[in-house]
C-alpha positions in Angstrom: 21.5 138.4 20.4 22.3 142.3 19.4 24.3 143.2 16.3 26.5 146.3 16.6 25.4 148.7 14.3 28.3 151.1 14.8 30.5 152.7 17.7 30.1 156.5 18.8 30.8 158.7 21.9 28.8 159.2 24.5 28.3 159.9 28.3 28.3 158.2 31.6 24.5 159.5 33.1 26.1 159.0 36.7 29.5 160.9 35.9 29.3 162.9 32.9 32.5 161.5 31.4 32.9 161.0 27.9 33.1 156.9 27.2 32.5 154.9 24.1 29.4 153.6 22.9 27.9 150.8 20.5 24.2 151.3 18.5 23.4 148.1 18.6 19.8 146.1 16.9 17.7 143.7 17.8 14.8 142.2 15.9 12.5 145.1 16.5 14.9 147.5 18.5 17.7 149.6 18.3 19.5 150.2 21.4 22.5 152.5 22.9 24.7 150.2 25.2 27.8 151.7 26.9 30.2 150.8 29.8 30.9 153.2 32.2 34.7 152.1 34.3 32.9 153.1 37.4 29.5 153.2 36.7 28.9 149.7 34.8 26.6 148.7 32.0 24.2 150.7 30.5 21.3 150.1 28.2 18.8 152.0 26.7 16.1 152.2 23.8 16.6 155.0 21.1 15.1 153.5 17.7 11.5 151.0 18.1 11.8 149.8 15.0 13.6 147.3 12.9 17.4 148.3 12.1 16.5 147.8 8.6 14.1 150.3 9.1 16.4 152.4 11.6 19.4 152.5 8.6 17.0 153.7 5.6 15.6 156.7 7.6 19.4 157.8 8.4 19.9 157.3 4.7 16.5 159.5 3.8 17.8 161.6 6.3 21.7 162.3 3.9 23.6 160.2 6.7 26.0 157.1 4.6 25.4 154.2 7.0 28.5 152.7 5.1 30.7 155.4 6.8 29.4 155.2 10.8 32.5 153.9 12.8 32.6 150.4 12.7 35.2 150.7 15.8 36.0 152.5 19.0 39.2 153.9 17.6 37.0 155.5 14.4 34.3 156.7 16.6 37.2 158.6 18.4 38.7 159.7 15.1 35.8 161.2 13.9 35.4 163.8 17.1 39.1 164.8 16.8 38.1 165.9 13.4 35.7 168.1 15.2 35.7 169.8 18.8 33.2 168.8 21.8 33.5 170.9 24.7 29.6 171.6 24.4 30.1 174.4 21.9 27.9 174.4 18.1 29.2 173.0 15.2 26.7 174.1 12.9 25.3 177.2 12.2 21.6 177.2 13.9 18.5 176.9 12.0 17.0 178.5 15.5 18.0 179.8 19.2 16.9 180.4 22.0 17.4 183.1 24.7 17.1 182.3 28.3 15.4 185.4 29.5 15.2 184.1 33.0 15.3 180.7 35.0 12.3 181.8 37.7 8.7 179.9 36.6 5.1 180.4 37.6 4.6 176.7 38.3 6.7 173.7 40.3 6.3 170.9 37.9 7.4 167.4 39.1 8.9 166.8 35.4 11.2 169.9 34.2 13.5 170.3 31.4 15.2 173.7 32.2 15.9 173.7 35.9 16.5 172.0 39.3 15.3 172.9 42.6 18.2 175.3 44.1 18.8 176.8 41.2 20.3 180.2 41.9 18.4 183.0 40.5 19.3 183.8 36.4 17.3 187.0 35.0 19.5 189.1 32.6 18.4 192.7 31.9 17.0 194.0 28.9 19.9 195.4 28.2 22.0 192.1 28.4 19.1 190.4 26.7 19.9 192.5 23.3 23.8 192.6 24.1 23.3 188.8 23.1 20.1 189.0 20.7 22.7 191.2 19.0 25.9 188.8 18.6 23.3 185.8 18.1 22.0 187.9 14.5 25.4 188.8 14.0 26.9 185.0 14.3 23.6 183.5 12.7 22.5 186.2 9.9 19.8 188.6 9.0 17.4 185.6 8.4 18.2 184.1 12.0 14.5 182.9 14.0 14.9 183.8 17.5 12.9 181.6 20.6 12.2 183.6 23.9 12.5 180.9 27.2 13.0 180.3 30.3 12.0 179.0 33.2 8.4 180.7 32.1 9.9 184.1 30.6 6.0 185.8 31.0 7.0 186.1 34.7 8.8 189.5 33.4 7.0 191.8 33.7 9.6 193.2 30.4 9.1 190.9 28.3 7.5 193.1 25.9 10.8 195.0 25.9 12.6 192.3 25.2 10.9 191.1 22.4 10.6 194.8 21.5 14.4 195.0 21.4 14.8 191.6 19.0 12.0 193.5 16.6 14.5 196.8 16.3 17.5 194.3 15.7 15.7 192.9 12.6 14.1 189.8 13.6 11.6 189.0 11.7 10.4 185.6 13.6 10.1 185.6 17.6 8.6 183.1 18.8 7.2 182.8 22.9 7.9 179.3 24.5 5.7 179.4 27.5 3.3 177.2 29.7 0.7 179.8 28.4 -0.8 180.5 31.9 -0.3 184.1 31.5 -2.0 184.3 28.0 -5.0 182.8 29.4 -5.6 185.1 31.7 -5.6 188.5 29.7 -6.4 189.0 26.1 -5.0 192.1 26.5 -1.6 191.1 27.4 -1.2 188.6 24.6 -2.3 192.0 22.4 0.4 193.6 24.1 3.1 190.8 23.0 1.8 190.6 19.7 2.5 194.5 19.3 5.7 194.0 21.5 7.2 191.8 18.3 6.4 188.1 19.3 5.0 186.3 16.4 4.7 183.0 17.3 3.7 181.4 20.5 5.1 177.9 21.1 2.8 176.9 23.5 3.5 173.4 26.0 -0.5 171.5 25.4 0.1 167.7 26.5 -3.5 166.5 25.8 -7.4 167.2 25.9 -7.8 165.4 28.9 -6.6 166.7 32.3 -4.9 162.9 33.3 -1.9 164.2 31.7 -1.7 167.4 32.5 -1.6 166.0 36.2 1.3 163.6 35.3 3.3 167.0 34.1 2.2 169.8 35.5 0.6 167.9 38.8 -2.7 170.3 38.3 -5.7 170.3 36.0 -4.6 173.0 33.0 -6.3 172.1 30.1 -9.4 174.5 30.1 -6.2 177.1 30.7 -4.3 175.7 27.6 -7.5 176.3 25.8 -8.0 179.1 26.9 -4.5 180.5 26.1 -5.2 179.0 22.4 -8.3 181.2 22.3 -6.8 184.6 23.8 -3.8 184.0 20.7 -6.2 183.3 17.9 -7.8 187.2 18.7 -4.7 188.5 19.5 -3.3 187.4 15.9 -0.3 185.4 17.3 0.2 181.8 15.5 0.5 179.3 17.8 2.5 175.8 17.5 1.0 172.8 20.1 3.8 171.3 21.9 3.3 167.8 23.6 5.6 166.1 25.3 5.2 162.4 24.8 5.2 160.5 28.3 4.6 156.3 27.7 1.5 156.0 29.9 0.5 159.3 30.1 -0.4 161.3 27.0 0.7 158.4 24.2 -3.0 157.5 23.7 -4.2 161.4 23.0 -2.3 162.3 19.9 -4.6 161.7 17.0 -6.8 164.1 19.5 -4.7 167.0 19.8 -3.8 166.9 16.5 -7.9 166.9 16.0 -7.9 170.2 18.6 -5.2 171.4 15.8 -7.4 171.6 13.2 -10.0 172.8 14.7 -8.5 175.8 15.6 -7.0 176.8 11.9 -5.3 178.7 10.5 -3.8 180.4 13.4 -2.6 177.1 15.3 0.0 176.4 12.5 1.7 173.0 14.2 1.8 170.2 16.6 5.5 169.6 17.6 5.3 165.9 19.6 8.7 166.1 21.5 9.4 162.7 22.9 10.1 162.4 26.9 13.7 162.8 27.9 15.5 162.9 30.9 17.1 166.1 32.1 16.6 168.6 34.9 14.0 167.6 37.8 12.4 164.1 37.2 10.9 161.0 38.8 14.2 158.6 40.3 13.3 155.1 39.3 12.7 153.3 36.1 12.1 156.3 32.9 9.9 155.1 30.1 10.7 155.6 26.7 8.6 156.6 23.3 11.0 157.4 20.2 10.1 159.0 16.6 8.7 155.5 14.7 6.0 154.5 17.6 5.3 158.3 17.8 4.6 158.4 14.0 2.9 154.5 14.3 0.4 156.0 16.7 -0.5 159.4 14.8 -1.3 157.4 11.6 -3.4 154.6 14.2 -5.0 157.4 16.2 -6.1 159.4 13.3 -7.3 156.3 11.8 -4.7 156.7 8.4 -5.7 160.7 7.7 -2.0 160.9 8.7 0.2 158.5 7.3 3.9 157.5 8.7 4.7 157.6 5.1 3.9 161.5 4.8 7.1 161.9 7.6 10.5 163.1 6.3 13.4 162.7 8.7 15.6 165.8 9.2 18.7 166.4 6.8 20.5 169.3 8.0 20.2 168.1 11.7 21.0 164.9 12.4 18.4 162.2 10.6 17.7 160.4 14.3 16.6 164.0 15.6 13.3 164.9 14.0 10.7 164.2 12.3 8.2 166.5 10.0 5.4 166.4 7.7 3.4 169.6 6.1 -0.2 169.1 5.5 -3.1 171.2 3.6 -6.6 171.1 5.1 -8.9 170.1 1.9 -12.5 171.3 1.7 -13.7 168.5 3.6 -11.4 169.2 6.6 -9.3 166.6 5.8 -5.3 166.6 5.7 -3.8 166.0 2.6 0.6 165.5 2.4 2.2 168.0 0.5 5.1 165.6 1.2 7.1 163.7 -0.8 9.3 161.0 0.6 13.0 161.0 -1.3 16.5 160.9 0.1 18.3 164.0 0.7 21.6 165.0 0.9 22.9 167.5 3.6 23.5 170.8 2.6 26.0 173.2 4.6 23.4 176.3 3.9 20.4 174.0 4.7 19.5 175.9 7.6 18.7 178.6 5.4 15.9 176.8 3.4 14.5 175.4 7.5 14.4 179.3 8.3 12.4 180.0 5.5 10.3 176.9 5.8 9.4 178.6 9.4 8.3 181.2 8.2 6.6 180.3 5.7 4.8 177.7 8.4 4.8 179.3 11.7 4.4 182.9 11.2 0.5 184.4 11.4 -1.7 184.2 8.2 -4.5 182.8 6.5 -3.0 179.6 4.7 -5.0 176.4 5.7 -1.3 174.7 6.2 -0.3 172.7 9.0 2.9 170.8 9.8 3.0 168.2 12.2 6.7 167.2 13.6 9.0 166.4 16.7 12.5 166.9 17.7 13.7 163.7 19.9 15.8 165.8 22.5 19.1 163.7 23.6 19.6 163.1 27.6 22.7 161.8 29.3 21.7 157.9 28.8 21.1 158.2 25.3 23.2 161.1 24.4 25.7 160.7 20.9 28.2 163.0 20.9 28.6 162.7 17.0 25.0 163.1 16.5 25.3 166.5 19.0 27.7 168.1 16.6 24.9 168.6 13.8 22.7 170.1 16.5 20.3 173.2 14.4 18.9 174.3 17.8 20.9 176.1 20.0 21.2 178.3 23.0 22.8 181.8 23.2 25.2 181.5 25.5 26.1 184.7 27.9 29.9 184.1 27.3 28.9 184.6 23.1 29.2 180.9 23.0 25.9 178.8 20.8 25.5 175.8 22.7 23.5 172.5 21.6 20.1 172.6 23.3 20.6 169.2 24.7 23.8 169.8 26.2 23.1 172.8 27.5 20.4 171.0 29.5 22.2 167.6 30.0 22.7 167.0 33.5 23.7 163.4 35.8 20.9 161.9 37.7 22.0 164.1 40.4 21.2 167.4 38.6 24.6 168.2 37.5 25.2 169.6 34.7 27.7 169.0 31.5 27.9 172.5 30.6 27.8 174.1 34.3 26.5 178.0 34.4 22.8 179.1 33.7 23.1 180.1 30.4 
């Protein structure tokens, strides 16, 4: 028997149109369960964990449980007081620019794109056109992401990146599958003098099973590789895994071993949890949310990391991330600078995340790591109250900031809530 936590917005993952939703517990779950007129009944894991445990991490995180709509009629209240038409309602603690939609691989899981896709590659010139409103809109301490598709398919991209350096950027970070920095030291030289600070580099594993799962290929020799090419280059890197149940789920402890290892210039493992937009297997999607993620990086690093050293986000919605910063001791062990308190959301928070980055992500010598995750929303699991607090955003061409997930949130046809390619 479930017990209705509280009542939110969300959307139908056949249609796209808004309808209500319940969070509702179980003895060791927390669910999202929704009705769709047309569609029917929907169910689907968000929280494995205990709703006792579920409430006190939205409390750590500055969310007052007390006040989540205990009806339909609040839940709707509450977005009236507010605006969803997939537009920001925060100011972002990062954004991305979507440099160009075309990719160097064919992956059989993709979060950006769908097969048919018609061709998106703004110029240089657009690209700082909108680099330009983004510093504007977001201020002189803004952090600025490069994507795609796989934006090291331009053969500009140093111009790019060039052009966010003369705008006063301070922080540019490189999302990328990394198969062009493995193959040229040279060229990852070339980004690093280019502007780009920060690579932010997709690494699923140390064992090619899941890279196969992905990427269907073998890559991890060229994910090392890449790692290696950065570390002489003098570009920090970030590992980012995405969590598949079945697939990678068993190799965390490991990569956040490969990590260490390769301090100080990898500066972060990022875990983001599978989710459910773009190009992806039809049939039954497995899920892995924040607690078992954090259960199984303290179990598979045998306690060196601890789920107690992980703070849940409070400028972004609590549900949304998790993060820990860790010192490497003379022994080569990880030790918490962490200390786990309730926190109360601040409208300038972003500010203090920004600088955090920096302080974290940018190249140097500090012996720091942080070790986190963002748990991207898809259309079966998607709160449109939660959205509203979204810190990473998307530049939009029309000089809209967009929510990263609903930019990307799409029916299980391909469709998209937010039509257009950027």
């Amino acid at each position: 028997m479930s017990n209705i936590l509280n009542y939110t917005l969300s959307v139908c993952p056949y249609c796209l149109k808004e309808i209500p939703a319940k969070v509702t517990a179980e003895q060791r779950a927390v669910y999202m369960e929704k009705t769709c007129p047309e569609h029917g009944k929907m169910k689907t894991l968000i929280w494995e964990d205990s709703p006792e445990n579920y409430l006190k991490w939205l409390e750590d995180g500055g969310i007052h449980t007390d006040l989540l709509p205990r009806t339909e009629e609040e839940a709707c209240e509450q977005m009236r007081k507010g605006e969803f038409a997939g537009c920001a309602q925060v100011q972002p603690c990062s954004a991305a620019l979507m440099t160009t939609n075309r990719c160097n691989m064919d992956c059989p899981v993709c979060f950006t794109r769908r097969k048919g896709d018609r061709r998106y590659e703004p110029s240089v010139e657009e690209c700082r056109g909108q680099l330009a409103f983004y510093r504007e809109h977001a201020g002189e301490d803004a952090l600025v992401e490069l994507c795609g598709g796989e934006p090291t398919v331009r053969e500009d991209l140093p111009e790019i990146a060039k052009a966010a350096r003369e705008l006063g950027f301070s922080y540019v970070q490189l999302n990328t599958n990394g198969l062009r920095l493995s193959e040229s030291l040279e060229y990852c030289q070339v980004l690093k003098d280019s502007g780009v600070t920060t690579v932010y580099l997709g690494f699923d594993g140390v064992r090619e099973a899941a890279y196969r799962v992905k990427y269907g290929r073998s890559l991890f020799d060229v994910k090392r590789k890449a790692v290696e090419h950065c570390v002489k280059a003098g570009l920090a890197v970030v590992l980012v895994p995405c969590v598949i149940p079945g697939s990678n789920d068993g190799e965390l402890g490991e990569i956040v071993r490969f990590a260490k290892g390769h301090m100080p210039a990898v500066k972060g493992v990022y875990f983001q949890p599978v989710s459910y937009f773009g190009i992806y297997p039809e049939g039954e999607n497995p899920r892995i949310t924040i607690p078992e993620v954090i259960r199984r990086l303290e179990a598979q690093t045998e306690g060196e990391v601890s789920a107690h050293d992980f703070l849940p986000g409070a400028y972004e919605h609590a549900a949304c991330t998790f993060q820990g910063i860790f010192l490497c001791d003379g022994e080569g062990k990880l030790r918490s600078l962490n200390r786990r308190m309730r926190r109360e959301k601040s409208r300038d928070g972003y500010r203090s995340i920004r600088k955090s980055t920096k302080l974290l992500w940018l190249p140097g010598d500090q012996r720091m790591i942080s070790i986190g995750g963002m748990a991207f929303q898809d259309a079966w699991n998607i709160d449109l109250l939660r959205i509203r607090r979204c810190s990473v955003q998307i530049i939009g061409r029309d000089r809209q900031m967009r929510p990263l997930c609903t930019k990307y949130l799409s029916d299980i046809y391909g469709n998209k809530l937010c039509p257009g390619i950027a």
